[in-house]
C-alpha positions in Angstrom: 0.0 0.0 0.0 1.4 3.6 -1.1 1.4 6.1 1.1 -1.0 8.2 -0.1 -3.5 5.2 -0.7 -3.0 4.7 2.9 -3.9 8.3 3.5 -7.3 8.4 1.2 -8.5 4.9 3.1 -7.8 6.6 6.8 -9.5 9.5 5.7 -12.5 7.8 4.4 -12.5 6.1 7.6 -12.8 8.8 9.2 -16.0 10.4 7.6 -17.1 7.0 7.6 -16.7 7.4 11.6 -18.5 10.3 12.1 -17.7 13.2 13.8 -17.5 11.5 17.5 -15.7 8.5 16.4 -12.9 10.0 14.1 -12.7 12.9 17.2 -11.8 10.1 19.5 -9.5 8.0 16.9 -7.6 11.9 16.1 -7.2 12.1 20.2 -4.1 9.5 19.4 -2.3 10.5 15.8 0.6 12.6 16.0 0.9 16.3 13.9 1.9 14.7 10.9 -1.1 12.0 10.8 -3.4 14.3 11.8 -2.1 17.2 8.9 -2.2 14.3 6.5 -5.4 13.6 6.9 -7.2 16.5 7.4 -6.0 17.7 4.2 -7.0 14.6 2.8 -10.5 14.6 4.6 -11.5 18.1 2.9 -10.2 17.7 -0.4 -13.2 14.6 -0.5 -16.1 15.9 -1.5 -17.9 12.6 -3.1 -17.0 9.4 -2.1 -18.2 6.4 -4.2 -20.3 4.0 -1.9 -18.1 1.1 -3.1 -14.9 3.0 -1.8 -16.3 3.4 1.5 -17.4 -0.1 1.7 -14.3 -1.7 0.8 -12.3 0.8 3.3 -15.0 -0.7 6.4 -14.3 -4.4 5.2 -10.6 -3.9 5.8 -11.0 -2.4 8.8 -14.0 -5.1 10.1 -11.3 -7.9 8.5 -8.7 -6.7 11.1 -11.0 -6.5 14.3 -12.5 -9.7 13.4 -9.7 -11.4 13.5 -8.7 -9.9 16.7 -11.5 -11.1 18.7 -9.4 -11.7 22.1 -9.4 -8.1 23.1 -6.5 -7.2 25.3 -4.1 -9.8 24.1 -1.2 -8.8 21.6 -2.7 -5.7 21.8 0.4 -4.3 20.3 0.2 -5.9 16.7 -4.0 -5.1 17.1 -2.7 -1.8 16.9 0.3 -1.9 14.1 -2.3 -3.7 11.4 -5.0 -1.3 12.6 -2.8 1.9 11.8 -1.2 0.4 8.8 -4.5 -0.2 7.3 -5.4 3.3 8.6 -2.7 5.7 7.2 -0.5 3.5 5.6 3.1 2.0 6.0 4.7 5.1 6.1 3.2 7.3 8.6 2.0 4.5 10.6 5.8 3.4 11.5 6.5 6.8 12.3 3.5 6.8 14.8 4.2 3.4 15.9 7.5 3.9 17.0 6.8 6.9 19.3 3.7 5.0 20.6 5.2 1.7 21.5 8.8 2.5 21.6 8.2 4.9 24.8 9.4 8.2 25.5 8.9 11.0 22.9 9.8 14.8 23.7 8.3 15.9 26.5 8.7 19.4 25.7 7.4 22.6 24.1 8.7 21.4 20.7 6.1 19.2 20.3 4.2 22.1 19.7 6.3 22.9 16.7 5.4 19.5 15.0 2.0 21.0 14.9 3.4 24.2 12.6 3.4 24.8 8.9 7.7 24.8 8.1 7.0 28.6 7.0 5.6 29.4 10.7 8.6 27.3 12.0 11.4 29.1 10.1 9.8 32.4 10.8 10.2 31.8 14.4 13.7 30.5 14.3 15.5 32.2 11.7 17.3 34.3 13.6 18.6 32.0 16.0 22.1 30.6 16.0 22.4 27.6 13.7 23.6 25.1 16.3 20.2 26.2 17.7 18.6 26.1 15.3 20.1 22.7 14.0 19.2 21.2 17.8 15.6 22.2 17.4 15.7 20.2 13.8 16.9 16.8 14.9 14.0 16.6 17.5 11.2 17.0 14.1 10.3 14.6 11.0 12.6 14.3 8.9 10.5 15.8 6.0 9.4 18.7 8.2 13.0 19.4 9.0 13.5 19.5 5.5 10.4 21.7 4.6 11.4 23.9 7.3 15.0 24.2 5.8 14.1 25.3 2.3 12.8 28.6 4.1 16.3 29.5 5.1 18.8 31.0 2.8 21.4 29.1 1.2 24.2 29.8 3.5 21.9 29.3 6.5 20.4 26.1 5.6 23.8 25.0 4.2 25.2 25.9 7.8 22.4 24.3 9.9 22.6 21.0 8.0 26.4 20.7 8.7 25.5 21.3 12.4 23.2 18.3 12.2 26.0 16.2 10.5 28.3 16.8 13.2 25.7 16.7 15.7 26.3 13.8 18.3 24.3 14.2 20.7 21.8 16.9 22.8 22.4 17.9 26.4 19.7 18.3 28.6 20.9 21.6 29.4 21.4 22.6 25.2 17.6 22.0 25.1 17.0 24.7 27.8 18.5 27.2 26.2 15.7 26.8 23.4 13.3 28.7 26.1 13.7 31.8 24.2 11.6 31.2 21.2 10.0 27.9 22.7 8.4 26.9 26.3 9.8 24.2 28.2 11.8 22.2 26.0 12.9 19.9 28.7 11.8 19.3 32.5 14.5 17.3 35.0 18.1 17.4 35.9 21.2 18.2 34.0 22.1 14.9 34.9 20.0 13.1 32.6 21.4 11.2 29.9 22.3 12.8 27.1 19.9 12.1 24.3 22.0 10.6 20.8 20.3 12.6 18.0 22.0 14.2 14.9 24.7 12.5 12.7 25.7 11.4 9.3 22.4 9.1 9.4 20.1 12.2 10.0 21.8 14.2 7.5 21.5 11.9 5.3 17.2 11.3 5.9 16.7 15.2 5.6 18.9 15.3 2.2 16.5 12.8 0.8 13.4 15.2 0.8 16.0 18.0 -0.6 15.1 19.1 -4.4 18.1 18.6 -6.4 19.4 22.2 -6.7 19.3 22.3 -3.2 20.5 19.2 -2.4 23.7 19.9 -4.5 24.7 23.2 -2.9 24.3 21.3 0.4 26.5 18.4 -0.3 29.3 20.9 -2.2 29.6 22.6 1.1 29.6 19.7 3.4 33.0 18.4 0.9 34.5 21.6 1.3 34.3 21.3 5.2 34.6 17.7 6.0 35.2 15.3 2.6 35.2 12.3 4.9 32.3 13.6 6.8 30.5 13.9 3.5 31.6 10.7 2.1 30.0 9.3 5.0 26.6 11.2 4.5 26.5 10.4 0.6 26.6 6.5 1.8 24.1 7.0 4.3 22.2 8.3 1.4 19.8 6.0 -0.8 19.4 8.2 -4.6 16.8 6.4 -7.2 19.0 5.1 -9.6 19.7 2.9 -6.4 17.2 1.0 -7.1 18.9 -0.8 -10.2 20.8 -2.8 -6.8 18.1 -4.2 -5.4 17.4 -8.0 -6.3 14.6 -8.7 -8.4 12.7 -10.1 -5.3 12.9 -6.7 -3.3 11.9 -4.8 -6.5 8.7 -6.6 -6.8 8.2 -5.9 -3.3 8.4 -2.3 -3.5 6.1 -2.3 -6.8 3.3 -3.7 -4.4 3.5 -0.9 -2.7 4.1 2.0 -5.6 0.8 3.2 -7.0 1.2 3.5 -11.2 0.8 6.8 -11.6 3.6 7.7 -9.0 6.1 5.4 -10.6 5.4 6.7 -14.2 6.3 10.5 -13.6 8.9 9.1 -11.4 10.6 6.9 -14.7 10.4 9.6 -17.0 13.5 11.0 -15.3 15.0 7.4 -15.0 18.3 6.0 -17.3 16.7 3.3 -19.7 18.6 0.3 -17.4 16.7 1.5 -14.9 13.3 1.2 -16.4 14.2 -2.1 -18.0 14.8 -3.3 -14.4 11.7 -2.3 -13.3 9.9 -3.9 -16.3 11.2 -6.9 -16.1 9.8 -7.4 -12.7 6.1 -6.7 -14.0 3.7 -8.9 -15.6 4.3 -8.9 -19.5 0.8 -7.1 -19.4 1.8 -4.4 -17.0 5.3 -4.1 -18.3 3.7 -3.1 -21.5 0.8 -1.1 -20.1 3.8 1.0 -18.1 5.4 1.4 -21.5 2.6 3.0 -23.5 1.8 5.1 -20.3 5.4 6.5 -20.7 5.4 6.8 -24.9 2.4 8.8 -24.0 2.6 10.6 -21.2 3.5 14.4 -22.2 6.6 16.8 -20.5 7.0 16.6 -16.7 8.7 19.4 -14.8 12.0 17.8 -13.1 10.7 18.5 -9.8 7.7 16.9 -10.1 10.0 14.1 -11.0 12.3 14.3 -8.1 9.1 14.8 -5.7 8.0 11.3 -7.0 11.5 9.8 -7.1 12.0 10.9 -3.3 8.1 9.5 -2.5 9.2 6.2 -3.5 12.9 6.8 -1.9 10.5 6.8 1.3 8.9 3.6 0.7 12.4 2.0 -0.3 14.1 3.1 2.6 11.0 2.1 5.2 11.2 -1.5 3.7 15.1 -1.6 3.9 14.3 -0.7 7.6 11.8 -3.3 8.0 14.4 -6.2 6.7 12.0 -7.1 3.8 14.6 -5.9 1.6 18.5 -5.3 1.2 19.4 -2.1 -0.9 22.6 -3.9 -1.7 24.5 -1.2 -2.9 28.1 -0.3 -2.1 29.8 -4.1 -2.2 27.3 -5.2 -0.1 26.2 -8.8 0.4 22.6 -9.6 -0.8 20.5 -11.7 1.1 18.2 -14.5 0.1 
């Protein structure tokens, strides 16, 4: 399931719900989740009966085979959510709902904002503050909110968070400026390990490529190895072409058509042969005419599309269900 086919069905599910029900179900989504699909609840205006009855099937196929309630309450809730907002957003949620913890501090309030709001309030800030407060959002919001800076200030914030090993209680505190209570307790709490190559790497993922480019030139000028590191953290769509055959069909289950076509009109003709040959003959040659005929895209819609299916790639890799394989790696069977 796509993303954003995960997104439609929760929504649907939600006006299915009613206002009381889908009030109490929004009581436990995060910022994201609940931005996601609001927007997607009022850009609905007619839903076909048959969508909204195959949406409650899925959903009554779950809870009916859940009929032990209380018991393994945890994966009740991982294929509930899945089915709900999809693989993508659900993990997210999932992780800060059964992996304990969270911020418990005013920057949750943050994960609420539009990135223009965000930036607006912390623009003025020094970057190693600024670059704290980042670390501590989504990945994609952190990104979003970076593309609001100029070049030299996003350029300088992202190396922050590259070199970024950990946060100090007593860092977060001095956020209280622009934020409220960012952190309660003692100085001698452990010190929380955020930043890094690794999250560098996630937030130049949802970078377009202009940006993206400026970003990594200055991180070589400062740091080669540092950068080195970063650009193998990274995971680029012509990637892809080193995934075995079994984790590519994997990820087409999960790719909606019309994402993967704009997304291989900016692809090398390997790539798309890869991809074909791990269709259907039928599909492979229904993609095919879809791309003969589909008109001019603007590169960024390409690369929006290329990094939406980065997303899925990199969530599977995560999950074990597939091995990206790339740099000399060993593949697994």
């Amino acid at each position: 399931m796509s993303d954003n086919n995960g997104v439609t069905k929760g929504a649907i599910l939600m006006l299915a719900l009613g206002e009381q029900g889908a009030s109490e179900v929004m009581k436990y989504l995060g910022p994201r989740e609940v931005q996601k699909l609001g927007e997607a609840m009022t850009s609905m205006r007619s839903i076909p009966q048959e969508a909204v009855e195959n949406v409650l099937h899925d959903f009554n196929t779950v809870a009916d085979q859940n009929s032990s309630l209380g018991l393994d309450s945890n994966d009740y809730i991982r294929t509930v959510l899945k089915n709900a907002l999809g693989e993508d957003k659900a993990s997210s949620l999932l992780n800060r709902i059964l992996g304990g913890g969270g911020d418990a501090s005013g920057i949750e309030s943050l994960k609420w904002m539009d990135a223009e709001s965000v930036a607006d309030l912390i623009h003025n800030e020094h970057p190693q503050t600024i670059s704290t407060i980042l670390v501590h959002l989504e990945r994609d919001q952190a990104c979003e909110i970076l593309n609001c800076f100029t070049e030299r200030l996003r350029n300088d914030v992202l190396l922050r968070i590259a070199t970024l090993s950990g946060v100090q209680p007593a860092a977060l505190r001095e956020l209280n400026d622009v934020l409220t209570k960012l952190l309660s307790g003692s100085d001698v709490l452990k010190k929380q390990p955020m930043g890094g190559t690794r999250a560098a790497a996630d937030i130049l993922n949802f970078m377009s490529g202009d940006n993206e480019s400026s970003a990594m030139e200055y991180l070589k000028n400062y740091d080669m190895e540092m950068a080195q590191k970063i650009m193998d953290e990274m995971f680029v769509f012509e990637n892809i072409m080193d995934i075995e055959d079994r984790g590519i069909q994997l990820l087409l289950r999960e790719v909606q058509s019309d994402s993967l076509i704009i997304a291989l009109k900016g692809a090398s003709e390997d790539m798309r042969e890869k991809i074909f040959k791990n269709m259907s003959q039928r599909a492979a040659e229904m993609m095919r005419e879809d791309l003969e005929s589909k008109g001019p895209v603007r590169l960024s819609e390409v690369e929006a599309q290329q990094k939406e299916i980065l997303m899925i790639v990199r969530r599977l890799a995560d999950e074990g269900q597939i091995s990206l394989g790339a740099k000399g790696e060993e593949q697994y069977v």
